[in-house]
C-alpha positions in Angstrom: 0.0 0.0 0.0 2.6 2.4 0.8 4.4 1.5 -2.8 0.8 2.4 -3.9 0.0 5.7 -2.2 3.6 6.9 -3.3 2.7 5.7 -7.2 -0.1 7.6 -7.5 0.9 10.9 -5.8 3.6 10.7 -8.1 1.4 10.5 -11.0 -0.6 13.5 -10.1 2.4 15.3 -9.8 3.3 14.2 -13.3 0.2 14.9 -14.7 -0.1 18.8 -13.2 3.4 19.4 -14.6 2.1 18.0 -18.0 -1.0 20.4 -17.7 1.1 23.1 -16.7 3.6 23.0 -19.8 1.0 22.7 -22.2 -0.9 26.0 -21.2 2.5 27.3 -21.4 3.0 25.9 -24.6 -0.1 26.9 -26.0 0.8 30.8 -24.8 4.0 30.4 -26.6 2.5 29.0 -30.1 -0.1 32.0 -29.7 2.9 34.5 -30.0 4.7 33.0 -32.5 1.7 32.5 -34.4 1.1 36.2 -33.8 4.9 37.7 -35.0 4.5 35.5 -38.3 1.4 37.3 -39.0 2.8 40.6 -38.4 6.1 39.5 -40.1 4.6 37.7 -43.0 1.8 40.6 -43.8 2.0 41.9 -47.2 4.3 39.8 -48.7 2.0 38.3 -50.9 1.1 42.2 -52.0 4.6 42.7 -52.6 5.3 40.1 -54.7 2.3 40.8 -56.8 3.5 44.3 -57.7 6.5 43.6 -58.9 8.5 44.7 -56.2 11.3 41.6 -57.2 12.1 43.0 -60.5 15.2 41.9 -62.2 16.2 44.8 -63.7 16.6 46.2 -59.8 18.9 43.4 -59.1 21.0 43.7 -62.0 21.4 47.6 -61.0 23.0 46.8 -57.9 26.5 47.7 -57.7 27.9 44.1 -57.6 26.5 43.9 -61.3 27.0 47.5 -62.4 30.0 47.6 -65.4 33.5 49.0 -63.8 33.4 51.9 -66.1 29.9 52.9 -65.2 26.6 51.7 -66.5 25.4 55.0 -68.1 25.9 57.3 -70.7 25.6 61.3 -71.2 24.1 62.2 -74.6 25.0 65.5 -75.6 24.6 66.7 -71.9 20.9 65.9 -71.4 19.7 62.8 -71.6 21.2 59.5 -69.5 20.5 55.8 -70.5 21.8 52.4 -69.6 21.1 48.9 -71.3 21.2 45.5 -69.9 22.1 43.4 -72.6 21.9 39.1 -72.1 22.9 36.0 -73.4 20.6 33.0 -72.8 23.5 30.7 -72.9 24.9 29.3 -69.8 28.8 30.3 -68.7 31.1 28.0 -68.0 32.1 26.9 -64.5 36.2 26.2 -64.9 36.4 30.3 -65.2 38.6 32.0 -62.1 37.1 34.4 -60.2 39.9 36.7 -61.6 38.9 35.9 -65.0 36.5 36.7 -67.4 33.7 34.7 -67.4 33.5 32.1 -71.2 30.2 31.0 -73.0 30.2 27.9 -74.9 28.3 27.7 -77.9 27.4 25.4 -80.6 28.0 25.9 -84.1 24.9 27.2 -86.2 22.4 26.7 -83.2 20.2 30.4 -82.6 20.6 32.3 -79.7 18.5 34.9 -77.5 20.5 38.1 -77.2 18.2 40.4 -75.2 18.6 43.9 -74.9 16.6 46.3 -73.2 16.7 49.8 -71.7 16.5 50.1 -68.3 16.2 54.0 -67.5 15.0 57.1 -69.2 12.9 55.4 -71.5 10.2 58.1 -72.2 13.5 60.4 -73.4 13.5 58.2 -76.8 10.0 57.7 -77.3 9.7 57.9 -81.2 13.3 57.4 -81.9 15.1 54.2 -83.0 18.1 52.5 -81.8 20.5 51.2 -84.8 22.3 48.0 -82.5 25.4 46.3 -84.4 26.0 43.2 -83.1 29.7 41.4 -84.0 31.8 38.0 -83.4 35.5 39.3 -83.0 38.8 37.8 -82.0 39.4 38.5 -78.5 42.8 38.1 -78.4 44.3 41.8 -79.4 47.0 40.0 -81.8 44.5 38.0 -83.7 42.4 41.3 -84.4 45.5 42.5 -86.7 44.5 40.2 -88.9 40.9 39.7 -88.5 39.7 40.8 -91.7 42.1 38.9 -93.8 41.0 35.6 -91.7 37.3 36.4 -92.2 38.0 36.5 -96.1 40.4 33.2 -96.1 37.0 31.6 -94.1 34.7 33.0 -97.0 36.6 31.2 -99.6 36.2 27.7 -97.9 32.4 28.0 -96.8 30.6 30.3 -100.4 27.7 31.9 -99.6 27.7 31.8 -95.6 28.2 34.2 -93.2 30.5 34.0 -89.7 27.5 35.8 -87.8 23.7 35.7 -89.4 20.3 36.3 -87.7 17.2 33.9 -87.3 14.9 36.5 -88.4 11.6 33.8 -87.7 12.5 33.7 -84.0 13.6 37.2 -83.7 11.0 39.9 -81.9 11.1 43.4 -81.5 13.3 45.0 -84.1 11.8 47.0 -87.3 14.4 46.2 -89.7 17.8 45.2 -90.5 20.9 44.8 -92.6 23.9 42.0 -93.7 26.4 43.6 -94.8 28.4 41.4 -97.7 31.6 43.6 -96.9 31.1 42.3 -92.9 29.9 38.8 -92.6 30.9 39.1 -88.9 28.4 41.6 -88.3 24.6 42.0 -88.2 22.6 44.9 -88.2 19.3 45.7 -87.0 16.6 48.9 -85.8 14.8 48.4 -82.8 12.1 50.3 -80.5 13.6 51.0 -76.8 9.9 51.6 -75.8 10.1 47.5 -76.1 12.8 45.2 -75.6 14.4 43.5 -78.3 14.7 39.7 -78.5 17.2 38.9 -81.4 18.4 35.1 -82.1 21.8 35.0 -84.1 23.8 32.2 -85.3 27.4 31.6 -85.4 28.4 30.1 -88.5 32.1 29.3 -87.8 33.9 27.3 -84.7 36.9 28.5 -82.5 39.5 25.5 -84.0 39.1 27.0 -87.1 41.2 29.9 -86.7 44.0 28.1 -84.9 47.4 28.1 -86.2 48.3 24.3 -86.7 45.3 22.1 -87.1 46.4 18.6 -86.2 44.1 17.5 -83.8 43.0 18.1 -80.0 44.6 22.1 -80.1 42.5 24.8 -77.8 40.4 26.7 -80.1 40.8 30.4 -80.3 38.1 32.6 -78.2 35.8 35.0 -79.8 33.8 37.6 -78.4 30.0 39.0 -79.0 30.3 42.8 -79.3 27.3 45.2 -79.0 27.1 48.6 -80.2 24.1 50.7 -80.3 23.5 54.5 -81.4 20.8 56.7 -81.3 19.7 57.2 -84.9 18.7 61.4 -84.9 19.3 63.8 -87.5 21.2 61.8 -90.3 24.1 60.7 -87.3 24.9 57.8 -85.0 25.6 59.3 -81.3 26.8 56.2 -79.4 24.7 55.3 -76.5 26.1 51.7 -75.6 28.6 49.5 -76.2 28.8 45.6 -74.5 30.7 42.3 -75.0 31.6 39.0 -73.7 34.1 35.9 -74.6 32.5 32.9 -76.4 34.1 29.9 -77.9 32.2 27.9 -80.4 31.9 24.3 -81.0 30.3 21.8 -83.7 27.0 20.9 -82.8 26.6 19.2 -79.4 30.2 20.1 -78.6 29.3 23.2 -76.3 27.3 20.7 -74.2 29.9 18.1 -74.1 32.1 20.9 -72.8 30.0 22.1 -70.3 29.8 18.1 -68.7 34.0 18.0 -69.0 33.6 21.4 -67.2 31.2 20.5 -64.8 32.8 16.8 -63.9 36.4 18.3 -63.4 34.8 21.0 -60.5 33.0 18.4 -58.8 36.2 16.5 -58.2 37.8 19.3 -56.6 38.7 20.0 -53.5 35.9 22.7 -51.3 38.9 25.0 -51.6 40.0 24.8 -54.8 36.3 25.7 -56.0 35.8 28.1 -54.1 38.7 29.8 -56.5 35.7 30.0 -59.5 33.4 31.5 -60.3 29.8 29.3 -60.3 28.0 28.8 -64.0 24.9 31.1 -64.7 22.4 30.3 -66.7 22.7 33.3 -68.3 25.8 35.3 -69.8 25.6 38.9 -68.8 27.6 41.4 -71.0 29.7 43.7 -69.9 30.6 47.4 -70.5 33.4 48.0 -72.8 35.2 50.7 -75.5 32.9 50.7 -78.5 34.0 49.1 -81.6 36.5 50.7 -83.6 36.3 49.5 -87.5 37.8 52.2 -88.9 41.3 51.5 -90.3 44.3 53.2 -88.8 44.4 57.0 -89.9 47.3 58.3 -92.6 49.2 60.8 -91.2 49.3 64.2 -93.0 52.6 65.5 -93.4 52.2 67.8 -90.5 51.9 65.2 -88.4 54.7 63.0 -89.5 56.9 62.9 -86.5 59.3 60.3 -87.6 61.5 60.0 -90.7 64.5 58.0 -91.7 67.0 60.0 -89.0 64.5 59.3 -86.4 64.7 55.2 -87.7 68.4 55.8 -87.6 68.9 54.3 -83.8 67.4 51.3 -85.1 69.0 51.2 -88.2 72.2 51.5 -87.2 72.3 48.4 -85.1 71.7 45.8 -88.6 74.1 44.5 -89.7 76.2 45.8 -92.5 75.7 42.8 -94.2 71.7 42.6 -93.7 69.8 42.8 -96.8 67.5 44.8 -94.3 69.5 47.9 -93.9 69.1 49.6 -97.7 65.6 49.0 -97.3 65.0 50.4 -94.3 67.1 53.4 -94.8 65.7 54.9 -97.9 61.7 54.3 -96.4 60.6 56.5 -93.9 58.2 55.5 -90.9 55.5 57.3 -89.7 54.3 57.2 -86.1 50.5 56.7 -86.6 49.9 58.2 -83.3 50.4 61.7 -83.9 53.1 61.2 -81.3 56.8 61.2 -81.2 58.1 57.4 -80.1 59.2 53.9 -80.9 57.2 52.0 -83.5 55.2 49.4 -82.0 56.1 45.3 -83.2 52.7 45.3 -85.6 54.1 48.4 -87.1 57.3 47.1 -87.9 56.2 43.9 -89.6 53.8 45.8 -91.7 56.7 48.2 -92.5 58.8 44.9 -93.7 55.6 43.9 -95.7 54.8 46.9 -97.1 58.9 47.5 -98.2 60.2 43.8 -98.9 56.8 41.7 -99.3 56.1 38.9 -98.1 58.6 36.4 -99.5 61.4 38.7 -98.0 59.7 38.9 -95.2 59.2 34.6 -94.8 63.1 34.5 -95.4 64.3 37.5 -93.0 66.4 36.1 -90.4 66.2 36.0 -86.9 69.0 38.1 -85.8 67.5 41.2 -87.9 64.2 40.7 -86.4 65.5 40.7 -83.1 67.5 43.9 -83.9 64.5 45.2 -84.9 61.6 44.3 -82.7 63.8 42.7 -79.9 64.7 40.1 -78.5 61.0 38.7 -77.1 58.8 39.9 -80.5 62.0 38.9 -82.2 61.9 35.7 -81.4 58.3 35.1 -81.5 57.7 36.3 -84.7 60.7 34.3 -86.4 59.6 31.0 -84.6 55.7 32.1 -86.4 57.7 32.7 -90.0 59.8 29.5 -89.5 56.7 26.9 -88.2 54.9 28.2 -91.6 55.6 26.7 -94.7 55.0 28.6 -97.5 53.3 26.6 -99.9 52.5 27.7 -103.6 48.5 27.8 -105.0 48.6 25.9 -107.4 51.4 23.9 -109.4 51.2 22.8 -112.9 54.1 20.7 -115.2 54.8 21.9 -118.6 56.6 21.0 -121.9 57.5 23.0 -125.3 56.5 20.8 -127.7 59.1 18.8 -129.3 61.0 18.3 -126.2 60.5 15.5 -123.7 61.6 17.7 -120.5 58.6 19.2 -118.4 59.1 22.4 -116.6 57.3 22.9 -112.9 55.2 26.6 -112.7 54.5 27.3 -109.1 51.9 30.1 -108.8 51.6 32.1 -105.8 48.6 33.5 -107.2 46.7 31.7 -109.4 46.4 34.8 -112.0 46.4 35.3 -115.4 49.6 37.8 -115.0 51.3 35.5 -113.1 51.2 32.8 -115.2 52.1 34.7 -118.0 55.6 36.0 -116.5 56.2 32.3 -115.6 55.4 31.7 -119.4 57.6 33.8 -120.3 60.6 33.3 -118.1 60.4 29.5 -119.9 60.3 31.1 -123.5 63.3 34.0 -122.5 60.8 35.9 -123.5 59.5 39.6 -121.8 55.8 39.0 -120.7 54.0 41.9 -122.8 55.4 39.4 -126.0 52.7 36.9 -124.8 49.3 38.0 -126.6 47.3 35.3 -124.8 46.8 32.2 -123.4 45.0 29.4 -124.9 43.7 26.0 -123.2 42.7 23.5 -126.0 39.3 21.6 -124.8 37.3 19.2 -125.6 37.1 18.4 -129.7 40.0 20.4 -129.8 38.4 23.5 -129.4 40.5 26.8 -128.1 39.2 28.1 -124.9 40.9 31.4 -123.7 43.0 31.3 -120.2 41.2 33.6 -117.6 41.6 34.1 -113.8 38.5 31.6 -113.2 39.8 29.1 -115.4 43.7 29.2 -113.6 41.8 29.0 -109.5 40.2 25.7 -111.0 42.6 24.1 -112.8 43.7 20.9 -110.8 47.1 20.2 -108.6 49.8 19.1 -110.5 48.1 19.1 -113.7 50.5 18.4 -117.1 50.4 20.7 -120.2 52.1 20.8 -123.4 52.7 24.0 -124.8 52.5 25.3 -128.6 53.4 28.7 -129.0 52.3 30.1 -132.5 53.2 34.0 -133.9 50.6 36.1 -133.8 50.3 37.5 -137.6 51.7 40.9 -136.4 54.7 39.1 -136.3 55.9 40.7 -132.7 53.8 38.6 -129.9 53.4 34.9 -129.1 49.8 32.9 -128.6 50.5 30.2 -126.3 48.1 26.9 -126.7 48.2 24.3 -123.6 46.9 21.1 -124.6 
């Protein structure tokens, strides 16, 4: 019994406790209950009104360009554009670095570009937006347009940048220009945004220097320019870019999984060296795009002349088949400013003075004289790993002789072909009339510029040179 009476006293006790934390419990929830509602209220409304806008979060400062996000038009009015990618960025970029977009070759996409302030200033004007794929490596761009032609003559009829006009929303009109195949053109209301889907015609390996196999390909970058068309000028309002690199179709993705596999086996501390992968590419601020080609100097503003290239000039060597050249051309400084000529403007000097083929066999100790000993170096180890091959070789025989002759033609041209004509015959060139290929039924076809390009490696000729009835030039048939 007394086991009893102290069992149940205990289990009163337990159960007052019990009552007593539940009331308390309850008071608790009440006022918990009671700060969520007051904490909670109006977020709903909040939401609904568009209080998380985008454009708001990419104005923050973390996101604003480092050369500022807006620009003064003639004093008055003040804009800024957010311009996007829809194409993810890759995650193996530093945070030091600047951020890569992979895409695929020939595959359309969204650039979005929109203004985010001021809009009311430009009611009833249109924005002219030129949208480019450039090098982005400063010693490719020397020779971007000459690499954009060698690509037209391996891929007729397409274009390095083109638009998917079908998909495209927003603009009023627009323009490919056939001397820019890099660029695309287009007119657009900035009451509205604009949602323009390009296509990139041509992949990064292309433009390497030695194509065996497995070699990084070079990196490109989207620029954006846009002006504000108003009375018969272009003031620039904008001017945006990011890197790309483009693959063949499906490759962007596969490089994105290579990407995404090497981070994940990486150590917490090593990733947290990177920058994450965004669904999105933002572009940046930059310098607007300068197509204009470098200006001729008057001769006001010629600075330097053959005394001031006499420093440089006087450390050839006597011997050099570089010093007479050199010597009797002057140099300007394209700059308007007294100084040393940069390594680009040197090598175009040699060009320009020696052409190429002097150039190709200039040796290394002049170029290093020249541009120093890093450029120098550089550029003679470039000259050396490229062999010079001719266009287009053909074998030839004067009839009556069983001896063929090689032609090698730099330039598959009708001049050309003619000097090398000549120089068999020890004859001058203007001796030679024209150039006959015998056909098919042994008809006569006349030798033009179109005919040479497609004639076929290594092809064999006999030649029959007849006197024209003037008495003074030469006909010469290839059969």
């Amino acid at each position: 019994m007394t086991s009893f009476n102290h069992s149940g006293s205990s289990f009163f006790e337990l159960q007052n406790h019990t009552m007593a934390w539940s009331v308390y419990s309850q008071s608790l929830e009440e006022g918990l209950v009671a700060d969520f509602d007051t904490n909670l209220s109006g977020l709903g409304t909040e939401l609904g009104t568009g209080a998380y806008n985008m454009s708001e979060v990419l104005a923050l400062p973390m996101f604003k360009p480092e050369s500022g996000s807006s620009d003064q038009i003639e004093g008055k009015v003040h804009c800024r554009f957010q311009c996007l990618l829809s194409a993810a960025t890759s995650p193996a970029c530093k945070l030091n670095e600047e951020t890569v977009t992979y895409l695929n070759q020939g595959v359309p996409y969204e650039l979005k570009i929109s203004m985010v302030e001021n809009v009311n200033e430009f009611q009833g004007k249109n924005i002219k937006t030129q949208v480019r794929v450039v090098f982005s490596d400063k010693r490719l761009q020397y020779t971007e347009k000459e690499q954009i032609q060698d690509w037209k003559k391996t891929h007729l009829g397409e274009r390095v940048l083109d638009i998917d006009v079908p998909l495209t929303f927003g603009i009023t009109s627009f323009n490919l220009s056939q001397d820019e195949l890099n660029m695309i053109e287009f007119l657009w209301d900035p009451q509205e945004a604009v949602q323009c889907y390009f296509k990139v015609n041509c992949i990064s390996t292309e433009f390497t220097a030695k194509k065996h196999g497995g070699e990084k390909g070079v990196v490109f970058r989207i620029h954006v320019d846009s002006f504000l068309q108003e009375n018969s000028s272009d003031i620039h309002l904008f001017s945006a870019s990011c890197q790309i690199k483009v693959f063949k179709p499906k490759g962007a993705d596969r490089k994105h999984k290579t990407d995404r596999d090497r981070m994940e086996k990486k150590s917490p501390d090593e990733k947290a060296k990177y920058q994450p992968s965004y669904d999105c590419t933002v572009l940046k601020q930059c310098e607007p795009y300068n197509n204009r080609p470098p200006p001729v100097p008057s001769n006001n503003h010629s600075v330097m002349d053959q005394t001031s290239f006499s420093s440089v000039d006087s450390s050839f060597s006597h011997h050099s088949p570089l010093r007479n050249s050199f010597h009797s051309t002057p140099l300007h400084n394209t700059n308007g400013c007294a100084g040393p000529p940069s390594a680009y403007e040197i090598v175009r000097l040699i060009h320009s003075t020696l052409g190429r083929c002097r150039l190709i066999t200039t040796c290394q100790d002049d170029l290093i004289h020249i541009m120093g000993a890093a450029d120098g170096i550089r550029l003679n180890n470039a000259l050396q790993g490229r062999q010079v091959r001719p266009k287009l070789t053909i074998y030839v025989c004067q009839e009556q002789q069983q001896v063929y002759h090689a032609l090698y033609l730099d330039r598959p041209l009708m001049s050309e072909l003619k000097e090398k004509l000549a120089a068999l015959y020890e004859e001058p060139a203007h001796k030679i009339s024209r150039v006959l290929r015998q056909g098919p039924t042994g008809i006569r076809v006349i030798v033009s510029n179109e005919m040479i390009q497609n004639i076929p490696e290594e092809s064999v000729f006999v030649l029959n040179a007849l006197t024209d009835p003037e008495g003074d030039t030469y006909t010469i048939v290839m059969k």
